[in-house]
DRENKE-981933 format. One record per residue (C-alpha): residue number from 1; residue in three letters; x, y, z. Coordinates in steps of 0.1 Angstrom, whole numbers. Example, Ala and Ser with C-alpha at 12.3 -4.5 7.8 and 13.67 -1.06 7.14 Angstrom:
REC  num  residu   east  north     up
REC    1     ALA    123    -45     78
REC    2     SER    137    -11     71
END
This chain:
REC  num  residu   east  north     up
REC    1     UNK   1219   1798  -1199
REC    2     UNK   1230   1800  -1161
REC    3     UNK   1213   1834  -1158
REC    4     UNK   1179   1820  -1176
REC    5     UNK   1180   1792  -1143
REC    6     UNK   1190   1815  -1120
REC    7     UNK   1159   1837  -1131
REC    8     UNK   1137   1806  -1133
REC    9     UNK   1144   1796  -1098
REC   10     UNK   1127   1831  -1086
REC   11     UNK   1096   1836  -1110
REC   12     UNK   1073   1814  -1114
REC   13     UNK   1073   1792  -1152
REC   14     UNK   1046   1813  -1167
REC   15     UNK   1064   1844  -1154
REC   16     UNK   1097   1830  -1172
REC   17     UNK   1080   1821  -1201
REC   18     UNK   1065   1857  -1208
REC   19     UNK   1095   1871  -1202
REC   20     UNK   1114   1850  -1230
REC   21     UNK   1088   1858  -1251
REC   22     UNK   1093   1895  -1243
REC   23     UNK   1134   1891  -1252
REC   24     UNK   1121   1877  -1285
REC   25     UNK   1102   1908  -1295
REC   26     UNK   1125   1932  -1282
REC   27     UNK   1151   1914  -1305
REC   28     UNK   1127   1911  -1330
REC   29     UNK   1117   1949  -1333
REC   30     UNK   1154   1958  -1324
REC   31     UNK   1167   1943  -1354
REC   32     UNK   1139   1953  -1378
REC   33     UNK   1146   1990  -1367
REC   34     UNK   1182   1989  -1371
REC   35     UNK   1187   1963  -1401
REC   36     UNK   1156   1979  -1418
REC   37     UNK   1139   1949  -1427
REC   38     UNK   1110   1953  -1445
REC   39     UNK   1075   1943  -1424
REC   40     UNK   1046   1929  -1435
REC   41     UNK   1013   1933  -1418
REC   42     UNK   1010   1901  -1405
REC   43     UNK   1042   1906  -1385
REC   44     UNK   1034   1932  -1370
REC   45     UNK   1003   1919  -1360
REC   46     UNK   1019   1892  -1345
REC   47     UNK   1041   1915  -1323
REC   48     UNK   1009   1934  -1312
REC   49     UNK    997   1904  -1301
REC   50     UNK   1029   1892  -1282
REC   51     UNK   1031   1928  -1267
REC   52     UNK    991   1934  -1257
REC   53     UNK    994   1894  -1242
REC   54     UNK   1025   1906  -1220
REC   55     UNK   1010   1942  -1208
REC   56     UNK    972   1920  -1198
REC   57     UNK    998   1895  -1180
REC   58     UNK   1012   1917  -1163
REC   59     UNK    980   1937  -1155
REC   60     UNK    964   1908  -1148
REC   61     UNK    991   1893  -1119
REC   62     UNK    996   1927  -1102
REC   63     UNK    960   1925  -1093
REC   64     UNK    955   1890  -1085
REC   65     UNK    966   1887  -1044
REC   66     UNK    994   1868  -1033
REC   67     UNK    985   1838  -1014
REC   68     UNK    995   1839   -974
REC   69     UNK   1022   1818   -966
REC   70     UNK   1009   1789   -941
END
């Protein structure tokens, strides 16, 4: 928990946010692939939504300038 504040007090929220939903995926498709739990097709398109909304994020921010400092 100290580490999520520690992270939270250099990212911005939205920043945080995407990256805790990026932990849940990476759990989520970690412990399908190693417990092999069967998937059904609405899961996984719920995890390609999660993962295409995280790779336009990021897309998205990397392109947007940074505002000058006054």
């Amino acid at each position: 928990m100290y580490v999520s504040y520690m992270i939270l007090a250099r990212v911005s929220p939205v920043t945080h946010s995407v990256g805790n939903c990026v932990k849940r995926v990476v759990v989520i498709v970690t412990s399908v692939l190693f417990f092999r739990t069967p998937v059904s097709p609405i899961n996984s398109l719920g995890t390609a939504i999660a993962l295409a909304g995280v790779f336009l994020y990021s897309q998205l921010k990397r392109l947007k300038p940074k505002p000058k400092a006054a």
